[in-house]
C-alpha positions in Angstrom: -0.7 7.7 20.8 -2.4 7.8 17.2 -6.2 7.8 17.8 -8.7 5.2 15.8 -9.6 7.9 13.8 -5.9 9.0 12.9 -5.4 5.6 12.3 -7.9 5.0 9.5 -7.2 8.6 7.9 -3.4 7.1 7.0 -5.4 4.4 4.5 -8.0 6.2 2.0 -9.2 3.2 1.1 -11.4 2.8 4.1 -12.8 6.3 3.1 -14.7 4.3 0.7 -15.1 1.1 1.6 -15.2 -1.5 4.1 -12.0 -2.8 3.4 -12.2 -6.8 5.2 -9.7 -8.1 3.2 -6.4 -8.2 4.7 -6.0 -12.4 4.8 -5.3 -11.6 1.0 -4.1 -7.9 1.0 -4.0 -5.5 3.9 -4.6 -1.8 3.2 -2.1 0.7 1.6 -1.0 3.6 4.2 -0.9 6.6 2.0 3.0 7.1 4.0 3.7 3.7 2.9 2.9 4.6 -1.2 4.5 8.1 -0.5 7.4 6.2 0.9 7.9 4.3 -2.5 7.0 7.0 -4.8 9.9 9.4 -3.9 12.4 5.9 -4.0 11.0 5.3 -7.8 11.3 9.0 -8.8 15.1 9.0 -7.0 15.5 5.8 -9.3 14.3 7.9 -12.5 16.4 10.7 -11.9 19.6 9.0 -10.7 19.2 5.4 -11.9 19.6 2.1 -10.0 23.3 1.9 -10.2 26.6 2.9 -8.3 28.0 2.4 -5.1 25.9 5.0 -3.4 22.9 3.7 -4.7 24.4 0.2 -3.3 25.1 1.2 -0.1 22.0 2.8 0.4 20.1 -0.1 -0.6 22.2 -2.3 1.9 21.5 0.2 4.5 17.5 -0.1 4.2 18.0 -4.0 4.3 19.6 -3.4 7.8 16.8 -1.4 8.3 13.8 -3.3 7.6 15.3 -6.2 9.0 15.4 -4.8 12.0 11.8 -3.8 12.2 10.4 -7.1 11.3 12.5 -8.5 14.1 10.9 -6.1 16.1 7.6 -7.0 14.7 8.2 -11.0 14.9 9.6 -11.0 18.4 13.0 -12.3 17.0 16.8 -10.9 16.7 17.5 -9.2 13.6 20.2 -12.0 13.1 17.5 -14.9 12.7 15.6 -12.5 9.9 15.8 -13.5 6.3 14.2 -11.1 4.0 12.1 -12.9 1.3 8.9 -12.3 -1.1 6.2 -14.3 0.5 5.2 -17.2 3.2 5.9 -19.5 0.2 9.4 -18.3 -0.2 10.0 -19.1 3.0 8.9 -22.5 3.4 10.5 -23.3 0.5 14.0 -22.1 1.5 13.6 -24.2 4.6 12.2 -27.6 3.2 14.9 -27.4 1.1 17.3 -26.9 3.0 16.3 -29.6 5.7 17.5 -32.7 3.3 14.3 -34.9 3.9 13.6 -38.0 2.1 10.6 -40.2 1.7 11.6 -41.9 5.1 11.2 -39.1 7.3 7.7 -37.8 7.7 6.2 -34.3 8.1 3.1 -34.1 9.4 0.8 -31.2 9.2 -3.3 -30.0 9.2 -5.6 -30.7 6.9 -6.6 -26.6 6.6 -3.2 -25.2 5.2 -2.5 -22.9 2.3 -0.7 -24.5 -0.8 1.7 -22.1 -0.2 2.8 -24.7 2.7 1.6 -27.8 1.5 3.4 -27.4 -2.1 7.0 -27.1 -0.4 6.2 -30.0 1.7 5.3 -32.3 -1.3 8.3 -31.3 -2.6 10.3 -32.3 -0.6 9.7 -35.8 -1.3 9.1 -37.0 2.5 6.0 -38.5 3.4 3.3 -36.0 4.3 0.7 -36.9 7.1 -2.3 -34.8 7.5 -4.7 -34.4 10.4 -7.2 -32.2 11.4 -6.7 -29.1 12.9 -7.0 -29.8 16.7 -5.2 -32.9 16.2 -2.1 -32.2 15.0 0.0 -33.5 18.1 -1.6 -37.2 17.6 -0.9 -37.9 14.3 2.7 -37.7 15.7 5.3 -40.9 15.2 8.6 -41.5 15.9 9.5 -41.3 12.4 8.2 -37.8 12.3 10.9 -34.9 11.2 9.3 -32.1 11.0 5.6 -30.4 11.7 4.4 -27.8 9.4 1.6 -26.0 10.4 -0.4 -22.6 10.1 -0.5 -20.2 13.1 -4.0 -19.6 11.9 -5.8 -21.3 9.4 -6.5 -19.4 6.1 -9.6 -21.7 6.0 -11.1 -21.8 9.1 -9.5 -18.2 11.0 -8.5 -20.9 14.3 -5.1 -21.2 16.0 -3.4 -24.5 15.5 -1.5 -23.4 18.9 1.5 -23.8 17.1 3.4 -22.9 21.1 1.3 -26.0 22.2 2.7 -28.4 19.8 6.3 -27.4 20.1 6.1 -27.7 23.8 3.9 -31.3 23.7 6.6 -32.6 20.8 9.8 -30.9 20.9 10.2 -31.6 17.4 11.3 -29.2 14.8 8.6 -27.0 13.3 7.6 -25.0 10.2 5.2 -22.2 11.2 3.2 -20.6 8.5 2.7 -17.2 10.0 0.9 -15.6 6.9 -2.5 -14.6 8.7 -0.9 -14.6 12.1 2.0 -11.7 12.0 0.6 -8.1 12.3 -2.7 -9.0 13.8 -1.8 -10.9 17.0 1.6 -11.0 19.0 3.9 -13.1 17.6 7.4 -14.6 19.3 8.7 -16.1 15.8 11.9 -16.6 17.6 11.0 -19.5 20.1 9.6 -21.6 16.6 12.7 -23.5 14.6 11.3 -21.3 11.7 8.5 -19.5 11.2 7.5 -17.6 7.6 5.5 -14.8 7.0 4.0 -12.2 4.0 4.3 -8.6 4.9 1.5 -7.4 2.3 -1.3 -8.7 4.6 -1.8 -7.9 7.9 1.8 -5.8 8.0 0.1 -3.6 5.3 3.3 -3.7 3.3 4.4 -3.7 -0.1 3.5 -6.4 -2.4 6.5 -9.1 -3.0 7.5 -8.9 0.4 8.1 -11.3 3.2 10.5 -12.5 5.8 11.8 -16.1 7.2 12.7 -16.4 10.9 15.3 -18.8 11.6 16.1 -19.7 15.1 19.4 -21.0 14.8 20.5 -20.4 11.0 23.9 -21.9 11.5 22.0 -25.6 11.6 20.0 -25.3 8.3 21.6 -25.9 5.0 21.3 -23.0 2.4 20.0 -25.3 -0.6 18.8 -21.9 -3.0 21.7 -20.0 -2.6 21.3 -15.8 -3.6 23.6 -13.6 -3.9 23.0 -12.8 0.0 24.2 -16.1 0.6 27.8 -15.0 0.5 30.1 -12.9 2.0 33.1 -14.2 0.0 33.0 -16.7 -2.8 35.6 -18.7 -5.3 35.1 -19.0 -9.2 33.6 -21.9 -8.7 30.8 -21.2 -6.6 32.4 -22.1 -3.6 31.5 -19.2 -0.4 32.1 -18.4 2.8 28.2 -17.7 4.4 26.7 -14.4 6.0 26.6 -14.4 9.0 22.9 -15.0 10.4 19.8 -15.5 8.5 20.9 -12.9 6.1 22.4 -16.5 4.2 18.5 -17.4 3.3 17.7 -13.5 1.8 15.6 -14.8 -1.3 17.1 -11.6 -3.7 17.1 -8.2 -4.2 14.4 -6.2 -2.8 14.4 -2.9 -4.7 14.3 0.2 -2.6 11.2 1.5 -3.5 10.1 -1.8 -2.3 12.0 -1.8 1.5 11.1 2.0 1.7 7.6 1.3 1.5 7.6 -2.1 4.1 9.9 0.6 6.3 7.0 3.3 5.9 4.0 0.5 6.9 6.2 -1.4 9.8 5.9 2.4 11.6 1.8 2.7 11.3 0.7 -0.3 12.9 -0.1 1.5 16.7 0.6 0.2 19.8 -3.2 -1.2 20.5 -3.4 -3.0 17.3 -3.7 -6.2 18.8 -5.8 -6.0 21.1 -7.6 -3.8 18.4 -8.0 -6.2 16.0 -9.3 -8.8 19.1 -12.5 -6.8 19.6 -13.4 -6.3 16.4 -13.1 -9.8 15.7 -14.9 -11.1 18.6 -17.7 -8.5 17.7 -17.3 -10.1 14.0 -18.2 -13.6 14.9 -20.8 -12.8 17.7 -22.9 -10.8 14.8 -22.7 -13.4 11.8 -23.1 -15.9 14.4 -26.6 -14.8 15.3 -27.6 -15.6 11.6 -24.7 -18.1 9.8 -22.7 -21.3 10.8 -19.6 -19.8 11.7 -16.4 -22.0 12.0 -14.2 -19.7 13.3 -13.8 -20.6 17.3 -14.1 -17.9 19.9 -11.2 -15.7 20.5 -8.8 -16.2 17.4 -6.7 -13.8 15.6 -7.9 -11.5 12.8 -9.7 -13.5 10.5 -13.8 -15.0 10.4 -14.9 -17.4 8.3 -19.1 -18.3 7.4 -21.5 -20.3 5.7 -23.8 -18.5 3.9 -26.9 -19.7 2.6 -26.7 -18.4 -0.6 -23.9 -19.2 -3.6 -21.1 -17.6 -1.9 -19.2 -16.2 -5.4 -22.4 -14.3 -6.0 -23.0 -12.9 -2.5 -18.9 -11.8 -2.5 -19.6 -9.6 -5.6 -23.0 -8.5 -4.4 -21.1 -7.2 -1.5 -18.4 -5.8 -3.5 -21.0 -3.8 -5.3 -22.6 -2.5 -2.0 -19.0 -1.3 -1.2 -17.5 -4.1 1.3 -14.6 -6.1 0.1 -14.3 -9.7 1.8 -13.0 -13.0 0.4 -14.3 -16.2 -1.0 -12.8 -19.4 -0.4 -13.4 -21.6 -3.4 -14.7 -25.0 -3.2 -15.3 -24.8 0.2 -19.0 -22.9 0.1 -17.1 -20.3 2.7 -16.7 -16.6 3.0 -13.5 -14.7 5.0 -13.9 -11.9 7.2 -11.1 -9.9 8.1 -11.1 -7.8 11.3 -7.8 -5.7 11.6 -7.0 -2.8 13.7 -8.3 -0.1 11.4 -11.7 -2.3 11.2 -14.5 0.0 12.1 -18.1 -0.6 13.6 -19.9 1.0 10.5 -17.2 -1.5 8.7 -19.3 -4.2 10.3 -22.7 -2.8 10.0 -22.2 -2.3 6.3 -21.3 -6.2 5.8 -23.9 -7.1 8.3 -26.4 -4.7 6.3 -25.0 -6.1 2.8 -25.6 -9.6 3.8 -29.1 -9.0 4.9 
């Protein structure tokens, strides 16, 4: 079993900084860059043609798939490969058919990324605030969209809870939830995710789980869509959630989410736990933290000071965290590779 040491020697990044960014970008793994290197330079010397090049492009789709089922606590069948959280929430709100009758109701702390597909869709969009999702329930409700953790505030929306208390269909926005605490995307109707953040991979990656892909529509077909089709556009489907893969991934692209799926180590949740909980108690000794006790991976503040200034007087002392604009908020993200000097360097940059 990797060691936290061995584990922070496969990012060089954290060599020099203290990398606390992964709600926007996780680390690179210098195996997962290596990973896509060698697939660019087999691209330069053989080109990106040919049926072995096809076949061995399929093959790392099988591949990948696979581990993000692993990852997601899904079947490899329910997995659609896509670019981002936003790719999958759109594939699914438009392929549900909704109207401005039906409603969907969701928080009042989610990312455009979700909120955009849902005005989209033309049904009427109720919002409520985090811990009060489940109220703001009617019977003409459709659908509920919500984060497994706020972007905004770092706090579960106990997306397991709802489902249970509802039994409706739901749209899980898994962006700052996969890769940094367990996840069982396969007991959600769907559930959407970006691999770049806490999975560390590539950027343009993503996947949609899909419970039971058979009852959703495919309404932005790709060439995945099909396993047979007519001159007119008319197909037989893939079998699974293979139907909703957003495009081509290009294999430099799927060798390097391969490479980063295989760093994370077994203790990376509870990992990522501690340093979190050791996060919040320090800032909230000296800030108004709105991040609840025992979340997943991510710590939000108040600072007293203009928060855009005090993010790039940080970044100039060498620790890398996020503001969120408008909002007079600062994001801290703990993962696995987060290290105590990690924290004593923001703690000392923010004194």
């Amino acid at each position: 079993m990797p060691s936290l040491e061995d584990v922070r020697a496969a990012f060089p990044v954290l060599d020099r900084l203290a990398y606390l960014n992964a709600g926007t970008n996780g680390p690179l793994a210098r195996s997962t860059v290596e990973a896509m290197l060698a697939e660019e330079l087999i691209d330069l010397a053989q080109g990106r043609g040919g049926e072995p090049y096809f076949s061995r492009a399929l093959a790392m789709r099988d591949e990948v798939r696979a581990k993000l089922a692993g990852h997601l606590g899904a079947e490899p069948a329910q997995v659609a490969l896509t670019r981002s959280t936003t790719d999958g929430c759109n594939i699914v709100l438009a392929g549900l058919d909704l109207g401005p009758e039906d409603e969907i109701v969701t928080s009042d702390v989610e990312h455009f990324g979700l909120i955009g597909p849902l005005h989209a869709s033309g049904a009427k969009i109720v919002t409520a605030p985090e811990d009060r999702v489940i109220e703001a329930v009617t019977d003409r409700t459709r659908l509920i969209a919500i984060s497994h953790a706020s972007w905004v505030t770092g706090n579960s929306l106990d997306p397991f809870c709802v489902k249970a208390e509802t039994g409706l269909p739901i749209l899980v926005d898994g962006a700052q939830s996969a890769g940094v605490i367990p996840v069982e995307a396969g007991e959600f109707d769907f559930y959407a995710v970006s691999c770049q953040k806490w999975l560390c991979g590539p950027d343009v990656t993503g996947a949609l789980v899909v419970a039971r892909p058979d009852e959703l529509r495919v309404a932005l077909p790709s060439y995945f869509a099909q396993a047979e089709h007519e001159p007119d556009g008319s197909y037989v489907p893939r079998e699974g959630a293979e139907r909703f893969d957003s495009g081509w991934n290009g294999t430099p692209s799927l060798a390097g989410l391969s490479a980063a799926l295989d760093v994370a180590p077994d203790w990376r949740f509870e990992r990522a736990a501690e340093m979190a909980a050791k996060c919040r108690a320090a800032l909230d000794e000296r800030f108004e933290v709105v991040t609840n006790p025992g979340q997943a991976g991510l710590v939000t503040f108040r600072p007293e000071t203009d928060p855009t200034e005090l993010v790039e007087k940080l970044r100039e002392q060498g620790v890398i965290v996020r503001e969120l604009p408008g909002r007079n908020l600062i994001r801290v993200s703990c993962g696995y590779w987060t290290s105590d000097d990690d924290l004593e360097r923001l703690l000392d940059g923010l004194g």
